[in-house]
C-alpha positions as CSV (number, residue, x, y, z in Angstrom):
1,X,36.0,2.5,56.0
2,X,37.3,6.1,54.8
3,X,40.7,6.3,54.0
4,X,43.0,8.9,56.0
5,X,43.9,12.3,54.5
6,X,46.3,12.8,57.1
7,X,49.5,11.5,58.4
8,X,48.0,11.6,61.8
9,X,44.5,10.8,62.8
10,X,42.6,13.6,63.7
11,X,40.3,12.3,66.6
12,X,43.2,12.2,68.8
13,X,44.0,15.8,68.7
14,X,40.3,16.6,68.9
15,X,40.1,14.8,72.1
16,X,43.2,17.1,73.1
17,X,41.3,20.4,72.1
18,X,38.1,19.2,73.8
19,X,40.2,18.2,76.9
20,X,41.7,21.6,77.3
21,X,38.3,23.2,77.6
22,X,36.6,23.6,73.8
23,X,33.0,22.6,74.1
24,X,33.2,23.0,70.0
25,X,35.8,22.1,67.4
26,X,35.4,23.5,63.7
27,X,36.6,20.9,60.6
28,X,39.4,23.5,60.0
29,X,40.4,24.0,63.5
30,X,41.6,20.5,63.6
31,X,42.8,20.2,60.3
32,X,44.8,23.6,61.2
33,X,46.1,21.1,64.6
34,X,47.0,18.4,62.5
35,X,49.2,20.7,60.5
36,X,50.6,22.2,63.4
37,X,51.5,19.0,65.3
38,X,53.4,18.1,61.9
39,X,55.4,21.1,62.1
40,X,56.5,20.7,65.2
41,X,57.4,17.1,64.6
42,X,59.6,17.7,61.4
43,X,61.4,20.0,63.5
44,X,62.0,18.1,66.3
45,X,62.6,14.6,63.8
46,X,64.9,17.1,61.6
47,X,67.2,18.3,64.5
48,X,67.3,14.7,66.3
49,X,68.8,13.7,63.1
50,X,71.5,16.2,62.9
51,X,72.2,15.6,66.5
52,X,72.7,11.1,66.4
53,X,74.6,12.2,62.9
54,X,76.6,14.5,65.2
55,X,77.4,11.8,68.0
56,X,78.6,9.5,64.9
57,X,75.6,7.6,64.9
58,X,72.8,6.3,62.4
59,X,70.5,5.7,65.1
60,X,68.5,8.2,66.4
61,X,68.0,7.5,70.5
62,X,65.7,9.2,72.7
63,X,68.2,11.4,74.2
64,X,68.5,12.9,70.8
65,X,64.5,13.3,71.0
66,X,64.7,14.9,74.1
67,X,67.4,17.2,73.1
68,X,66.2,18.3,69.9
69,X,62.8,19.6,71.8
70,X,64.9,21.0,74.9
71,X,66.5,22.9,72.2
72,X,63.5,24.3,70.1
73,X,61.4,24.9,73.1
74,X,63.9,28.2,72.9
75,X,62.2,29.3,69.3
């Protein structure tokens, strides 16, 4: 079995790709969404953090999740 090259396994977001309406999907096209999805989660994970740190908390809850993406859906 190969090992994984990246934090999150690729076939997943190729199923996303193909299920939006790509009858093809180059190696670097879901490399580049792999990337991307990890962006958009270390933003999200980064301002959750900030906002359970705000409330006092070292937990983060959903509502923090939920928050932090209400708030950079604005970006």
């Amino acid at each position: 079995m190969a090992k994984r090259t990246t934090p999150i396994p690729v076939a997943p977001l190729y199923r996303i790709l193909r299920k939006a309406g790509a009858s093809r999907v180059g190696q670097d096209a879901k490399l580049a969404m792999v990337e991307a999805v990890l962006q958009v989660a270390e933003a999200i994970s980064s301002r959750a953090v900030e906002l359970a740190k705000h409330a006092g908390r070292k937990t983060v809850h959903e509502d923090d999740i939920r928050l932090a993406i209400r708030e950079l859906r604005g970006l």
